[in-house]
BARO-982298 format. One record per residue: y, z, x of N, C-alpha, C, O in turn; residue in three letters; residue number from 1. Coordinates in steps of 0.001 Angstrom, whole numbers. Layout:
<pts>
((Y; Z; X); (Y; Z; X); (Y; Z; X); (Y; Z; X); 'ala'; NUM),
...
</pts>
This chain:
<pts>
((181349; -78992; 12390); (181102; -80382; 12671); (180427; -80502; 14036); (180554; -79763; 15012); 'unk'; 1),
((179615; -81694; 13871); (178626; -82039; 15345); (179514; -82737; 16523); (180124; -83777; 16276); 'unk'; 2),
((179555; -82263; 17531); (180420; -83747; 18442); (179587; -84638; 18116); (178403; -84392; 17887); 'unk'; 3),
((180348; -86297; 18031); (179609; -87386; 18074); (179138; -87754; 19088); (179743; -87612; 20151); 'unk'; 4),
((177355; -88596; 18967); (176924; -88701; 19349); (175824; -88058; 20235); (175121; -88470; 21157); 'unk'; 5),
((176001; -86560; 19402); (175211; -85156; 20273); (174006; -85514; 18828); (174113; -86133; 17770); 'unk'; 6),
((172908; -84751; 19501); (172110; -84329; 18453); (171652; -82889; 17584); (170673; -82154; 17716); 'unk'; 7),
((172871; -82845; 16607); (172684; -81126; 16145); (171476; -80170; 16143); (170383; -80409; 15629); 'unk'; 8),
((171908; -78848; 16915); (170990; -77912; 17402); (171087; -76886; 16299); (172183; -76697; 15772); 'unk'; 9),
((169820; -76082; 15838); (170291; -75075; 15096); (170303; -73993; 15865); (169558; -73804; 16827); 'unk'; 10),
((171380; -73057; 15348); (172167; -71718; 16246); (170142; -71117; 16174); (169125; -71432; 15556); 'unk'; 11),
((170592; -70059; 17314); (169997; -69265; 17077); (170335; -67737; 16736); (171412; -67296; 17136); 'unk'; 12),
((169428; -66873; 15983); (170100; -65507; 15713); (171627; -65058; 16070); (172639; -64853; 15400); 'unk'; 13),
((171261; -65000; 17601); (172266; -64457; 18432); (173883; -65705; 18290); (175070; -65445; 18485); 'unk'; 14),
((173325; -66801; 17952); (174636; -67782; 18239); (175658; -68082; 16900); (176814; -68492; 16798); 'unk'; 15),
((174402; -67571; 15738); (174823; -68111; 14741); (176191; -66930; 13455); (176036; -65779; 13044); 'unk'; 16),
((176925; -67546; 13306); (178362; -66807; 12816); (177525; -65497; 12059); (176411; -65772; 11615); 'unk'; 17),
((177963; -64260; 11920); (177768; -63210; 11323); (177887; -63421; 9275); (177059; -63162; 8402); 'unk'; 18),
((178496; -63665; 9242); (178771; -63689; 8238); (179042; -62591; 7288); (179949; -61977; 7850); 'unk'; 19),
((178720; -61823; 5881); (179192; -60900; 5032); (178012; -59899; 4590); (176871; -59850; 5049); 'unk'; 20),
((178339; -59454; 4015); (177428; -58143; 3086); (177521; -59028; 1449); (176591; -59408; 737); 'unk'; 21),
((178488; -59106; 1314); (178697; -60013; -63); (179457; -61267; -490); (180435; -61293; 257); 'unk'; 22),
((179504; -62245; -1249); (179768; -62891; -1169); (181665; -63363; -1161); (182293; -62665; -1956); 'unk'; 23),
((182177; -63971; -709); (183466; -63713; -1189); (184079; -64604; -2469); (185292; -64573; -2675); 'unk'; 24),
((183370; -65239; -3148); (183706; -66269; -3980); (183551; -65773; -5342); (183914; -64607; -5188); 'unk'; 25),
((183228; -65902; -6667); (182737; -65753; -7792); (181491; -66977; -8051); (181580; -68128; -7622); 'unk'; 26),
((180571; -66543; -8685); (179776; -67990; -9144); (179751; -67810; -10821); (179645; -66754; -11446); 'unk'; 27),
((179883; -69174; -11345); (179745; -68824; -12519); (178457; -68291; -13329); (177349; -68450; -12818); 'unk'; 28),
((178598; -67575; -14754); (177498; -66851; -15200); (176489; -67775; -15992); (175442; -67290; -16421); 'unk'; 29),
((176817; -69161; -16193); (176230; -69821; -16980); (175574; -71122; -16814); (176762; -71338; -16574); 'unk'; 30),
((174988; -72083; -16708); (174700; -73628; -15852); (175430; -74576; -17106); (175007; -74620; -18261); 'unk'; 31),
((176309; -75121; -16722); (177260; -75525; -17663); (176880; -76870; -18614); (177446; -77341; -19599); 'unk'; 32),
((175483; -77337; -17765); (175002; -78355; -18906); (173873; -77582; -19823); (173889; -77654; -21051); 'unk'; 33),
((172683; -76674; -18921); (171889; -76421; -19566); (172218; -75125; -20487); (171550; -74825; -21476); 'unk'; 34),
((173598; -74236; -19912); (173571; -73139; -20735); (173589; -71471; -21015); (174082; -70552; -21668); 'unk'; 35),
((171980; -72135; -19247); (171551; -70818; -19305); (172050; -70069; -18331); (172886; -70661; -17648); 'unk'; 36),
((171798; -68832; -17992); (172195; -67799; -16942); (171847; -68295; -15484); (170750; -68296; -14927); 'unk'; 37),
((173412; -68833; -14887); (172629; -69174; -13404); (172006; -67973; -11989); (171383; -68316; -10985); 'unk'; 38),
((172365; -66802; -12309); (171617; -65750; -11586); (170600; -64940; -12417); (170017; -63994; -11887); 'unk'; 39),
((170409; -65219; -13478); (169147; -64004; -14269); (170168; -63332; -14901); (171363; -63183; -14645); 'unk'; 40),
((169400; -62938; -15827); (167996; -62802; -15938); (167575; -63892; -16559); (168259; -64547; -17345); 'unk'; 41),
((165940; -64235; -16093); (165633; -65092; -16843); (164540; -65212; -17535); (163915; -65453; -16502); 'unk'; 42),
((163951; -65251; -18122); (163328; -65147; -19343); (161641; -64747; -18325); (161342; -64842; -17135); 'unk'; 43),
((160836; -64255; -19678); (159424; -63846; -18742); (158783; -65488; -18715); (159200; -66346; -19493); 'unk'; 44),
((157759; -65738; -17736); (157138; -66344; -17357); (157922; -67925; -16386); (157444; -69036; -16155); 'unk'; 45),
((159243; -67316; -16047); (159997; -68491; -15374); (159668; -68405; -13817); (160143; -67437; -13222); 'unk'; 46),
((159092; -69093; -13275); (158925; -69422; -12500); (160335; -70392; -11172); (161071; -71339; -11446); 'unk'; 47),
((160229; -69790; -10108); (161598; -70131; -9055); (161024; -71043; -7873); (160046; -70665; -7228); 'unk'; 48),
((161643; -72211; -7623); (161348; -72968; -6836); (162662; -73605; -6172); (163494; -74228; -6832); 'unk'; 49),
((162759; -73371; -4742); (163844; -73766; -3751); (163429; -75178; -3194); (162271; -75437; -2868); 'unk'; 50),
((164591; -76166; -3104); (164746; -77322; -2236); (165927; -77752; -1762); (167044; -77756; -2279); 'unk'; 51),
((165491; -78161; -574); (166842; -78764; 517); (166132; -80299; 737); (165299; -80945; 1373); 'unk'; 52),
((167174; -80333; -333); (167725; -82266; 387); (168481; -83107; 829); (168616; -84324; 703); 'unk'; 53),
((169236; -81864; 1674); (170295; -82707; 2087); (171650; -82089; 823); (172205; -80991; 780); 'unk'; 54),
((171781; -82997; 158); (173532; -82711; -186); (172754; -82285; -2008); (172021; -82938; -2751); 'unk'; 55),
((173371; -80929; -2124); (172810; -80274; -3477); (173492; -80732; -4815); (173116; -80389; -5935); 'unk'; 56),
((174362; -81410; -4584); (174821; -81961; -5709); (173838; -82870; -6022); (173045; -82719; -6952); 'unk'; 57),
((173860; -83590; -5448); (172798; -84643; -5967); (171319; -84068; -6517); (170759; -84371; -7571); 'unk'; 58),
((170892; -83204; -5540); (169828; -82596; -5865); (169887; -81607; -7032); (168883; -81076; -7506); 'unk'; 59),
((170879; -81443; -7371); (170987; -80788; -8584); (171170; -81599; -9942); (170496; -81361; -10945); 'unk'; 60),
((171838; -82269; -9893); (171828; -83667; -10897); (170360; -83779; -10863); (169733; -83125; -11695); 'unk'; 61),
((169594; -84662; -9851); (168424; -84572; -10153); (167375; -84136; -10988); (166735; -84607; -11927); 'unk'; 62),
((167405; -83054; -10326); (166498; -81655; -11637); (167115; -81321; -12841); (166594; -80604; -13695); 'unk'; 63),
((168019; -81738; -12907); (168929; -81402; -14160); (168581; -82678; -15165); (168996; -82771; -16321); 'unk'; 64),
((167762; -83610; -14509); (167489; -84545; -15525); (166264; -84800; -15775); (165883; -85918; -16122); 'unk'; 65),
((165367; -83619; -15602); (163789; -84104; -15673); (163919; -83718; -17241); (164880; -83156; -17764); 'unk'; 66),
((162778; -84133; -17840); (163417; -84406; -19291); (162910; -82722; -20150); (163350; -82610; -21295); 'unk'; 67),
((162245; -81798; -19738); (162206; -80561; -20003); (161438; -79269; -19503); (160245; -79572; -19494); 'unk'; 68),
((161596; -78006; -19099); (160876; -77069; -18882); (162059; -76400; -17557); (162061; -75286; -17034); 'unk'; 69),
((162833; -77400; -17360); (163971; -76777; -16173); (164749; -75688; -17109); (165125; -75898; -18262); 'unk'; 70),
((164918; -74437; -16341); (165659; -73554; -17280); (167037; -73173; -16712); (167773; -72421; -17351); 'unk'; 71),
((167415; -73710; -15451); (168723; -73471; -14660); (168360; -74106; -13330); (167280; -74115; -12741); 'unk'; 72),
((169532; -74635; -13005); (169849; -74854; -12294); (170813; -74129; -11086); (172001; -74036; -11395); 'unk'; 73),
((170454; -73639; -9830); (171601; -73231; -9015); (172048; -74073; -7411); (171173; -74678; -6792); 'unk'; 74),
((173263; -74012; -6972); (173022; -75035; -5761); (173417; -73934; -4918); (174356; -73262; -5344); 'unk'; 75),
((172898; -73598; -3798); (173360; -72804; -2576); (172929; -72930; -1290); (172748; -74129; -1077); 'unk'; 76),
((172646; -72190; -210); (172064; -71940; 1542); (171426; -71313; 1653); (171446; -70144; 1269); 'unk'; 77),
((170493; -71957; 2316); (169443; -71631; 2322); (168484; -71785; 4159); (168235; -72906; 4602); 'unk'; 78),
((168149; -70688; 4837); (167237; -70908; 5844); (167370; -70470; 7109); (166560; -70550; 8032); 'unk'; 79),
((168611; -69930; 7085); (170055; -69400; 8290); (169806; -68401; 8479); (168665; -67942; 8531); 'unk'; 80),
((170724; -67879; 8613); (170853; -66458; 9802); (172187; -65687; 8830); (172267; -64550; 8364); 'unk'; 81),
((173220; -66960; 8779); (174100; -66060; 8189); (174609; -65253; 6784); (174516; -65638; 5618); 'unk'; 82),
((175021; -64348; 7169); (175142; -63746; 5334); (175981; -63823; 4565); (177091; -63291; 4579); 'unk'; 83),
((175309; -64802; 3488); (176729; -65477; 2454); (177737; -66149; 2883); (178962; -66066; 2791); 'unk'; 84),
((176717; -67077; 3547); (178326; -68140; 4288); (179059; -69098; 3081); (178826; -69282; 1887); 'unk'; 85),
((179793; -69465; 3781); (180594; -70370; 2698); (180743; -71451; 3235); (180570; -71504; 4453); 'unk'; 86),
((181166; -72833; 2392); (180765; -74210; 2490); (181070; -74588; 3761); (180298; -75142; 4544); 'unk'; 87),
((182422; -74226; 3996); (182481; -74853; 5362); (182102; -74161; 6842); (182273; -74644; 7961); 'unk'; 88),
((181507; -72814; 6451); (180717; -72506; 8041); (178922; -73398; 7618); (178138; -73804; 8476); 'unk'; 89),
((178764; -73458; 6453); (177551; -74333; 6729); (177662; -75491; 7061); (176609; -76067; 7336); 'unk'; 90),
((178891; -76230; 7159); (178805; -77196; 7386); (179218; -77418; 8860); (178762; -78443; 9366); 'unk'; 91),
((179917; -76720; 9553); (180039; -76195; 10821); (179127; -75908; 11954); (179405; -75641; 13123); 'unk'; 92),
((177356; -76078; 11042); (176282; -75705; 11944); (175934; -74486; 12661); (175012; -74045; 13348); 'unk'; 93),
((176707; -74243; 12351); (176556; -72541; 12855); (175745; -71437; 12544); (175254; -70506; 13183); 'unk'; 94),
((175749; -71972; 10878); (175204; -70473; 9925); (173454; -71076; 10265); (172827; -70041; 10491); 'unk'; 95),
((172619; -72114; 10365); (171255; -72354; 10420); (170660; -72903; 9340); (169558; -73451; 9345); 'unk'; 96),
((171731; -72696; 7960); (171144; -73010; 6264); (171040; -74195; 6325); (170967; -74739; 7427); 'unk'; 97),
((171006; -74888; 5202); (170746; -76094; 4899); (171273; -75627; 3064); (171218; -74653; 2313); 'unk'; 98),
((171749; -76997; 3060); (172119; -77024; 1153); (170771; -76519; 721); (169998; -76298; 1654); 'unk'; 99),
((170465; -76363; -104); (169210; -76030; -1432); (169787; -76029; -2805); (170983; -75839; -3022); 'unk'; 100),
((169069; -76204; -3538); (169193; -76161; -4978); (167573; -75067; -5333); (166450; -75162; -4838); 'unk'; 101),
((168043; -74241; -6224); (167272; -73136; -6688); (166649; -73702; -8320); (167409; -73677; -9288); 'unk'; 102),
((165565; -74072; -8419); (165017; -74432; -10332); (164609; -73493; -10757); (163629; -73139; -10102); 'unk'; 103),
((164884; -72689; -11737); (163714; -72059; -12478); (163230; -72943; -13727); (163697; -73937; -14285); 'unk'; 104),
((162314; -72305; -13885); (161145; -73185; -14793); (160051; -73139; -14830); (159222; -72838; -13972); 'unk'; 105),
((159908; -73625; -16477); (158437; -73275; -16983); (157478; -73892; -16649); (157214; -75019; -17069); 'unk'; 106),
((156762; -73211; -15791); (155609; -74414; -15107); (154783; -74573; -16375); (153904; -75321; -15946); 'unk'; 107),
((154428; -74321; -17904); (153539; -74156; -18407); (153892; -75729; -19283); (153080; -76406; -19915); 'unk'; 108),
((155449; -76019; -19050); (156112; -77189; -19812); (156030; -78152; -19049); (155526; -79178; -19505); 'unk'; 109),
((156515; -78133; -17599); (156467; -78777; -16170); (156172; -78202; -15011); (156727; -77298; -14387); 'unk'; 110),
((154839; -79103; -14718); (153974; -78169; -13439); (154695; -78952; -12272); (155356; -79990; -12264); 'unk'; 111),
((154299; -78018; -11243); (155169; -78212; -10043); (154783; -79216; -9394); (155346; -79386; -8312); 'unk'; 112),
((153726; -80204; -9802); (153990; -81781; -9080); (154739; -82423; -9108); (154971; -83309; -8285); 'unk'; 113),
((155552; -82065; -10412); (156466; -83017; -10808); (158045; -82568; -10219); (159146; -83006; -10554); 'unk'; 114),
((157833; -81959; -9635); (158989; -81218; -8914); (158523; -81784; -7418); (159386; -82267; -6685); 'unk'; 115),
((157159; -81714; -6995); (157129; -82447; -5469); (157103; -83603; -5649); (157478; -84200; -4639); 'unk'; 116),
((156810; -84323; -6553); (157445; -86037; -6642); (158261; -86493; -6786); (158394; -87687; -6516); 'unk'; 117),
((159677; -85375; -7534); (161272; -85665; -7356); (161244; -85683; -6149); (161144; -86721; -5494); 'unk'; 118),
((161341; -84353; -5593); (161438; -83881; -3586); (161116; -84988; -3062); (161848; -85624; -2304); 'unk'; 119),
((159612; -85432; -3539); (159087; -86445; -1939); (160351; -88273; -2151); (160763; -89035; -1276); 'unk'; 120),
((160508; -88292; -3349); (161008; -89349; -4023); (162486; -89418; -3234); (162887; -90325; -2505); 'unk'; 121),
((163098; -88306; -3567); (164764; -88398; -3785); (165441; -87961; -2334); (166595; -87537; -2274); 'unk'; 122),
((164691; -88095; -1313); (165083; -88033; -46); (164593; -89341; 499); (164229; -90241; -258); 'unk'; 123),
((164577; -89481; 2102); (164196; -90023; 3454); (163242; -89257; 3828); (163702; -88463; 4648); 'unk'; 124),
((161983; -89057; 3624); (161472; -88009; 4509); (161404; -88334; 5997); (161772; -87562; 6882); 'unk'; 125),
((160888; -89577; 6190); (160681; -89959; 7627); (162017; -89523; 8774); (161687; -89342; 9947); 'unk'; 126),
((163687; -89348; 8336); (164574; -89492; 8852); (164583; -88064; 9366); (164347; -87756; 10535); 'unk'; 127),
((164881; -87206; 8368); (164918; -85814; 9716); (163337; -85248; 9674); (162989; -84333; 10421); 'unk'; 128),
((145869; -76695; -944); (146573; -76811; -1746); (147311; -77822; -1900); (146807; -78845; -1437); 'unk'; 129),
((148652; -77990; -2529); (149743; -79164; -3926); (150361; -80144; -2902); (150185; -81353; -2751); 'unk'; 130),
((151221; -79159; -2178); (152358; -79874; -1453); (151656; -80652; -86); (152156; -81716; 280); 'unk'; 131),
((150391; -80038; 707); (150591; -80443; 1978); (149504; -82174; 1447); (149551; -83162; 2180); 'unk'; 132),
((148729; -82166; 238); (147947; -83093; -446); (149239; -84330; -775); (149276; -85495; -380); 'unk'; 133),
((150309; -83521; -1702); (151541; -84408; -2059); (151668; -85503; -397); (151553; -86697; -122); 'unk'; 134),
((151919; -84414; 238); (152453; -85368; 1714); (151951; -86589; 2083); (152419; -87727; 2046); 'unk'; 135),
((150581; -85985; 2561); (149517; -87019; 2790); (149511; -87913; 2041); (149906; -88957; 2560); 'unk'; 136),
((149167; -88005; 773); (149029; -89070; -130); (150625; -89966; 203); (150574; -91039; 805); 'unk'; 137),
((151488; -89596; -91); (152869; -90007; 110); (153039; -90701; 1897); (153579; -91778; 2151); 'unk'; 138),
((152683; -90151; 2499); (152448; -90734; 3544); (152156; -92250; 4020); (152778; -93101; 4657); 'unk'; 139),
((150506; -92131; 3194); (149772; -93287; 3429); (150895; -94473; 2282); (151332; -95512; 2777); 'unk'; 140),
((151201; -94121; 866); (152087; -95388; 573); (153567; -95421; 1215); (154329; -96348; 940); 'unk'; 141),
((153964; -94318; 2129); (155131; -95035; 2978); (154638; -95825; 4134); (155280; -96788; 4554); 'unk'; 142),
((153452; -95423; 4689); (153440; -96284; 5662); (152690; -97917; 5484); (152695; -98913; 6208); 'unk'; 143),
((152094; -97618; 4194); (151750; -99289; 3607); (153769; -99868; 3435); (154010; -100893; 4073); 'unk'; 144),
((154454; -99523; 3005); (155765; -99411; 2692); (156606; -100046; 4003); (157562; -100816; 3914); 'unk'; 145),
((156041; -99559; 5172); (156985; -99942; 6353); (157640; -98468; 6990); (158370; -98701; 7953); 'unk'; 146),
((157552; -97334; 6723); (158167; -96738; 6713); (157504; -95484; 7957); (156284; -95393; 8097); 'unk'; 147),
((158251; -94790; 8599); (157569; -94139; 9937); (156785; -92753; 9007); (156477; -92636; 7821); 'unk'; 148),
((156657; -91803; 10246); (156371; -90469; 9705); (156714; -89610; 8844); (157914; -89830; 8675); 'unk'; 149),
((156405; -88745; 8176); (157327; -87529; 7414); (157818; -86493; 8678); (157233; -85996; 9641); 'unk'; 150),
((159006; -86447; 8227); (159367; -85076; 9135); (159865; -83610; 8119); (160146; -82480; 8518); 'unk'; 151),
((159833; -84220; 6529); (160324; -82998; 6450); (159184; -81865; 5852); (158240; -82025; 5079); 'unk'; 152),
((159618; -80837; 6448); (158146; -79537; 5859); (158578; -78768; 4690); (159694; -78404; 4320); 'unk'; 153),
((157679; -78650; 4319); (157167; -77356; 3079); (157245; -76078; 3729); (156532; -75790; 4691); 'unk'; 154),
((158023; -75373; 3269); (157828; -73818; 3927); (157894; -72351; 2343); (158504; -72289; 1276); 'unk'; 155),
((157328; -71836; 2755); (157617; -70604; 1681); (159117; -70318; 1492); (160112; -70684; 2118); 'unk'; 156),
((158999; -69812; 794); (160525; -69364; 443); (160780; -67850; 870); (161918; -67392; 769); 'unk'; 157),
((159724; -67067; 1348); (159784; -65872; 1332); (160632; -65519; 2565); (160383; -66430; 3354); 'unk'; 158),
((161353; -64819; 3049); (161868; -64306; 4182); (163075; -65206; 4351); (163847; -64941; 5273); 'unk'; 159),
((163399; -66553; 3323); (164308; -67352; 3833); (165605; -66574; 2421); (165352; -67068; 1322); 'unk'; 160),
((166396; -65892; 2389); (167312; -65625; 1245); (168212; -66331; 686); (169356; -66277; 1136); 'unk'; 161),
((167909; -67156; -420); (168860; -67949; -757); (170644; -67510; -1699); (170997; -66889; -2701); 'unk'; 162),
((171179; -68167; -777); (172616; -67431; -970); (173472; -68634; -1883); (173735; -69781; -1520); 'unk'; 163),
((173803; -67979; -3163); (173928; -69020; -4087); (175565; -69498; -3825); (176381; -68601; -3609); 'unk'; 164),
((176027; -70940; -3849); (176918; -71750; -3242); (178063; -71406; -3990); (177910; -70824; -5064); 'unk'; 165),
((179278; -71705; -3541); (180694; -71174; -4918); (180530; -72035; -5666); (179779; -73001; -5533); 'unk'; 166),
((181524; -71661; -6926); (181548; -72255; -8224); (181415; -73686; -8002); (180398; -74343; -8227); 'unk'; 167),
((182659; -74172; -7487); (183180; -75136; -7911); (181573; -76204; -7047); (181614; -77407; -7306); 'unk'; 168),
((180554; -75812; -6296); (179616; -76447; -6377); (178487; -76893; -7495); (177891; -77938; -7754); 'unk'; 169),
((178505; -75751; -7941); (177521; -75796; -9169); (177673; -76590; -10544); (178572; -76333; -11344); 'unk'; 170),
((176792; -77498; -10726); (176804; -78872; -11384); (178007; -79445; -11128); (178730; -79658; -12102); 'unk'; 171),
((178367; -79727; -10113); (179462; -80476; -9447); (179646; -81546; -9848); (180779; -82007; -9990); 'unk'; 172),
((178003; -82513; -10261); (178411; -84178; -10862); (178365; -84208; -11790); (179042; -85122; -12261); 'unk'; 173),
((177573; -83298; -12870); (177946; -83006; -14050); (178821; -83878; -14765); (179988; -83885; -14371); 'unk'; 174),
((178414; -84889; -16085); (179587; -85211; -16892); (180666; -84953; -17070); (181619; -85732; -17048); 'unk'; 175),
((180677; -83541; -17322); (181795; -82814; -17866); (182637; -82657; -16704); (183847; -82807; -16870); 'unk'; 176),
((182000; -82256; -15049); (182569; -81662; -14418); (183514; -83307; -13135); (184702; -83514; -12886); 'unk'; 177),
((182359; -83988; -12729); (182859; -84481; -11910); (182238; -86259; -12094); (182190; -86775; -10977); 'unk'; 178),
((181869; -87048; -13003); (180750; -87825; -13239); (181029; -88640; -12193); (180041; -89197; -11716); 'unk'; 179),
((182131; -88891; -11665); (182276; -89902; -11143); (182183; -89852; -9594); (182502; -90769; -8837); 'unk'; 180),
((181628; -88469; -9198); (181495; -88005; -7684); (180286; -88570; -7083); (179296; -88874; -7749); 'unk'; 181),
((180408; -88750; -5414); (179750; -89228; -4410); (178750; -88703; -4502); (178733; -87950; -5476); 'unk'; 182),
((177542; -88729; -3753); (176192; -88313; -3086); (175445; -88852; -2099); (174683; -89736; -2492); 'unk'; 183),
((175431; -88731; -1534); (174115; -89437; -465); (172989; -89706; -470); (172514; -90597; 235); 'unk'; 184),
((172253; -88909; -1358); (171095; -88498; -1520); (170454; -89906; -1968); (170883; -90474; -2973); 'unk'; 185),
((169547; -90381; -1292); (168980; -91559; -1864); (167558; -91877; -2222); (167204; -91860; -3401); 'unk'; 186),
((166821; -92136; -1352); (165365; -91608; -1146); (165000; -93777; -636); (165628; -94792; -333); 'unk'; 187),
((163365; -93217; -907); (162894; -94250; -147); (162465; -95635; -1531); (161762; -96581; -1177); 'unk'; 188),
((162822; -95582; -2561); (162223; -96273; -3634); (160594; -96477; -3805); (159976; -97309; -4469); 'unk'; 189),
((160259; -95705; -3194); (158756; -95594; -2992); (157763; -94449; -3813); (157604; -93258; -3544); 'unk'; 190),
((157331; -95037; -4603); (156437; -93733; -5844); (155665; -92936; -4663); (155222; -93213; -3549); 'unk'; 191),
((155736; -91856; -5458); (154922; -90673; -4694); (153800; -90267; -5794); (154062; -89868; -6929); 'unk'; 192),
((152711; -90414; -5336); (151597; -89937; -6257); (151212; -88470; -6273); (150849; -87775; -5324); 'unk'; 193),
((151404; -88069; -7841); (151189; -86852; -8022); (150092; -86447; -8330); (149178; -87264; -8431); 'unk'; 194),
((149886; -85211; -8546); (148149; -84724; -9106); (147197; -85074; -8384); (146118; -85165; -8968); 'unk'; 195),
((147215; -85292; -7367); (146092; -85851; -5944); (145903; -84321; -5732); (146706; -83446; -5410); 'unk'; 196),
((144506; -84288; -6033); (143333; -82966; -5548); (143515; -82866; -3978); (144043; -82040; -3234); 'unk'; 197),
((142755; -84233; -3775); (142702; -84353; -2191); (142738; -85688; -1451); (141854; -86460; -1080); 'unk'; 198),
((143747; -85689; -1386); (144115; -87323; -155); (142791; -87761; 654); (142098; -87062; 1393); 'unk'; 199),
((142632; -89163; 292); (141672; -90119; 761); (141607; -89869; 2559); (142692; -90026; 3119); 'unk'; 200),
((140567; -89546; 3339); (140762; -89554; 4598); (141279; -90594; 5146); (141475; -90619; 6361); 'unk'; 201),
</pts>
């Protein structure tokens, strides 16, 4: 937890908790709405795409409802330092992660705009090639909108290891599991235009 009224710093290397070699939890083997295998294997031509929005439940509900080509869903940490932390050193600020939710999916069913127009949609961006075009365009109707800058970035996924979250996270709001649970996750009610080649100067 942050003292109030400070503005949270992320650790660096040296500050941030050590953490494990492996995980200490179990995750389950299956995504309990869609079915499929939530660590792999997963089928040829599936394609993996990471996002942090803040609180992964929600963001997992989310993607869990685009209407097809999602082949699993996973929620975990993502961006840190530490290895295989668990919920409450990420939430402690320490470890550097951030929630994420992991999609695989068939881009050939659903191409990945439609995955940066959930993203740009289902957050605040202003508060903390495809994507940097997505922005821009999204930009100009938040700020017709009223709305300040984007702050949040696009980064590769490469070098960042995503460390998949314990069970009892994964499809957490889920019907079956929790329907009636909280989220934060809100966004700006503001369409984000997809399939933009290249944003109007």
């Amino acid at each position: 937890m942050f003292p109030h009224g400070r503005t949270p710093r992320l650790p660096t290397l040296e500050q941030a908790l050590r953490g494990r070699r492996a995980p200490t939890y179990s995750i389950p083997d299956r995504h309990r709405v869609l079915g499929n295998p939530l660590l792999g294997p997963y089928p040829e031509g599936m394609e993996i795409a990471d996002f942090g929005l803040g609180c992964f439940w929600g963001a997992a509900r989310k993607f869990s409802q685009l209407p097809t080509g999602v082949h699993t869903i996973l929620a975990g940490y993502q961006g840190g330092f530490t290895g295989h932390p668990t919920y409450e050193e990420v939430c402690s600020g320490l470890t550097g992660h951030a929630e994420a939710v992991r999609v695989v999916h068939n881009s050939a069913v659903i191409p990945y705009e439609s995955f940066l127009k959930l993203f740009r949609e289902s957050h605040d961006p202003p508060q903390a090639a495809t994507a940097e075009s997505s922005r821009t365009a999204y930009q100009k109707v938040l700020t017709v909108s009223g709305y300040g800058t984007i702050a949040t970035e696009i980064l590769p996924a490469e070098g960042r290891t995503f460390h998949p979250a314990e069970g009892y996270h994964q499809q957490y709001l889920s019907g079956s599991k929790n329907p009636d649970g909280c989220c934060g996750l809100g966004g700006t009610g503001v369409s984000c235009p997809v399939g933009v080649a290249q944003a109007d100067g």
